[in-house]
Structure formats: structure tokens, C-alpha cells
C-alpha atoms as a printed R data frame, in Angstrom:
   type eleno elety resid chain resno      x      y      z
1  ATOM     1    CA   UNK     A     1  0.000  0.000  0.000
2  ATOM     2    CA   UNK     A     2  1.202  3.467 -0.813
3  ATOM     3    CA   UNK     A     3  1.977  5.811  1.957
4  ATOM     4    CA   UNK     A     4  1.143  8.921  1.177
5  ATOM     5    CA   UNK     A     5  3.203 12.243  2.396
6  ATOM     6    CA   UNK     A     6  1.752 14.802  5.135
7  ATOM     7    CA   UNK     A     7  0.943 17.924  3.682
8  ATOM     8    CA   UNK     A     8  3.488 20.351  4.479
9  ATOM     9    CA   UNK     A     9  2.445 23.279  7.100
10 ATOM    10    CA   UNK     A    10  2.629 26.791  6.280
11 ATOM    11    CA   UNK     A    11  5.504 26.687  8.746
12 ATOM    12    CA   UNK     A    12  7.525 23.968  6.857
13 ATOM    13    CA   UNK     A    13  6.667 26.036  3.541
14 ATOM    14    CA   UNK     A    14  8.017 29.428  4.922
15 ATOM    15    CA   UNK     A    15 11.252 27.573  6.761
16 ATOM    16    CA   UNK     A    16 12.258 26.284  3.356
17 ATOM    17    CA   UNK     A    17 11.638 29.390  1.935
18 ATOM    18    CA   UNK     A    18 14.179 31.393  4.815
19 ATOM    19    CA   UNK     A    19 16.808 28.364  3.073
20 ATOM    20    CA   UNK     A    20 16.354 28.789 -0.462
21 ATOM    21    CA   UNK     A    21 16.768 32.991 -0.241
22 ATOM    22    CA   UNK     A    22 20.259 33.888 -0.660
23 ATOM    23    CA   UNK     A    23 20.100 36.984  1.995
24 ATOM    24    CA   UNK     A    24 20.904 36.191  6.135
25 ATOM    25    CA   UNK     A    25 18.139 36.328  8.476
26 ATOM    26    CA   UNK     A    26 19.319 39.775  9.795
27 ATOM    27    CA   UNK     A    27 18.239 41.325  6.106
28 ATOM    28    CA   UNK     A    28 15.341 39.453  5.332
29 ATOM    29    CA   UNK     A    29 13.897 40.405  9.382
30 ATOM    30    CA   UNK     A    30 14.724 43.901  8.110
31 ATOM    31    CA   UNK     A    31 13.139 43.936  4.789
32 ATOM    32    CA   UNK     A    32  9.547 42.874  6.149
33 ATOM    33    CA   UNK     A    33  9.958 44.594  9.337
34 ATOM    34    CA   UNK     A    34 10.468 41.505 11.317
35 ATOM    35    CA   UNK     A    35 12.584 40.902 14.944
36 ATOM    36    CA   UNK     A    36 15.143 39.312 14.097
37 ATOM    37    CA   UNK     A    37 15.688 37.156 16.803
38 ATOM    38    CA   UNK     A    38 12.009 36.460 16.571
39 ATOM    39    CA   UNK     A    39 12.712 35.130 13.101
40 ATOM    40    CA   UNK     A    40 15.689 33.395 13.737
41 ATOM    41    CA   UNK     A    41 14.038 30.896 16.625
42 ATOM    42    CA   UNK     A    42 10.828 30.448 14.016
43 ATOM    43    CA   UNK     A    43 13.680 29.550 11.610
44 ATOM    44    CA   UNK     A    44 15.280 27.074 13.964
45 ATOM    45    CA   UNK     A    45 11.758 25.247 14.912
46 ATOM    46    CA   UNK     A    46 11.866 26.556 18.122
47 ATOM    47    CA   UNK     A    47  8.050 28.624 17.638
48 ATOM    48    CA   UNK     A    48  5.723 29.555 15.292
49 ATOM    49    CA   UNK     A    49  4.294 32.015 14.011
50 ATOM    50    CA   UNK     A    50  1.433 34.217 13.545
51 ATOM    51    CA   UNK     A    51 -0.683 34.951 10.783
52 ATOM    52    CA   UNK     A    52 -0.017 38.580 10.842
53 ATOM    53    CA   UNK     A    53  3.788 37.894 11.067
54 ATOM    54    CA   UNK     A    54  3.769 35.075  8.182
55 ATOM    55    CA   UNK     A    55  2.052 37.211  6.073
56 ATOM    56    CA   UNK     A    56  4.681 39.946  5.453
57 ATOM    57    CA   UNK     A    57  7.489 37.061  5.919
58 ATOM    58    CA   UNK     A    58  5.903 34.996  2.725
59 ATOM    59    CA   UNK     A    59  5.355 38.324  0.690
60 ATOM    60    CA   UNK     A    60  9.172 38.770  1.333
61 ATOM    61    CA   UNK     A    61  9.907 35.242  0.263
62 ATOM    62    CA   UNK     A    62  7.993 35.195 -3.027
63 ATOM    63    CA   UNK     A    63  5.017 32.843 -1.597
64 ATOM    64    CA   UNK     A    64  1.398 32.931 -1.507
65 ATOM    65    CA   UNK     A    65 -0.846 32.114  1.317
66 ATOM    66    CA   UNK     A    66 -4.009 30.806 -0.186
67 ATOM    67    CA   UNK     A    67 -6.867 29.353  1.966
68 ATOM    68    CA   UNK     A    68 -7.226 26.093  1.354
């Protein structure tokens, strides 16, 4: 039987998205008006975050948040 894969979080989506841009974590907190610290322990799994936070983050990154 086929396993098929969890769906990946909005979380998962934006992490991979901090480690495909080529800029640190210092510039891209800067560029969406973002703690950077707060982004760096989102980055490293450590907490989450919220909508209003992940929505200038993903603009930043080139994503889209979509309901679903």
C-alpha cells in the first residue's frame, strides 16, 4: 500500500523558503519589518508564528498564502 506524504504546514513552507533565499536572516527580518531574533528561533523550529507575522514574511519570500 502506498503511503502517502503529510501535507506540508505553512511553517515547513516558509522555513524552506528562509533556506532557499540567498540573503541572512538579519536582512530578510529587516526587509519585512520583522525581529530578528524572533525570526531566527521560528527559523530554527523553536516557535511559530502568527498569521499577521507570516504574512509579510511569505510576501518577502515570493510565496502565496491561499486558503485552502
Amino acid at each position: 500500500m502506498a503511503r502517502t506524504a503529510k501535507p506540508k504546514t505553512l511553517s515547513d513552507e516558509l522555513r524552506a523558503a528562509l533556506l532557499r533565499d540567498k540573503r541572512n536572516l538579519a536582512e530578510i527580518a529587516r526587509a519585512c519589518g520583522l525581529d530578528k531574533s524572533q525570526l531566527s528561533r521560528f527559523a530554527r523550529g523553536e516557535r511559530d508564528l502568527l498569521l499577521t507575522t507570516a504574512t509579510p514574511l511569505a510576501r518577502e519570500l515570493g510565496l502565496w498564502l491561499r486558503r485552502s
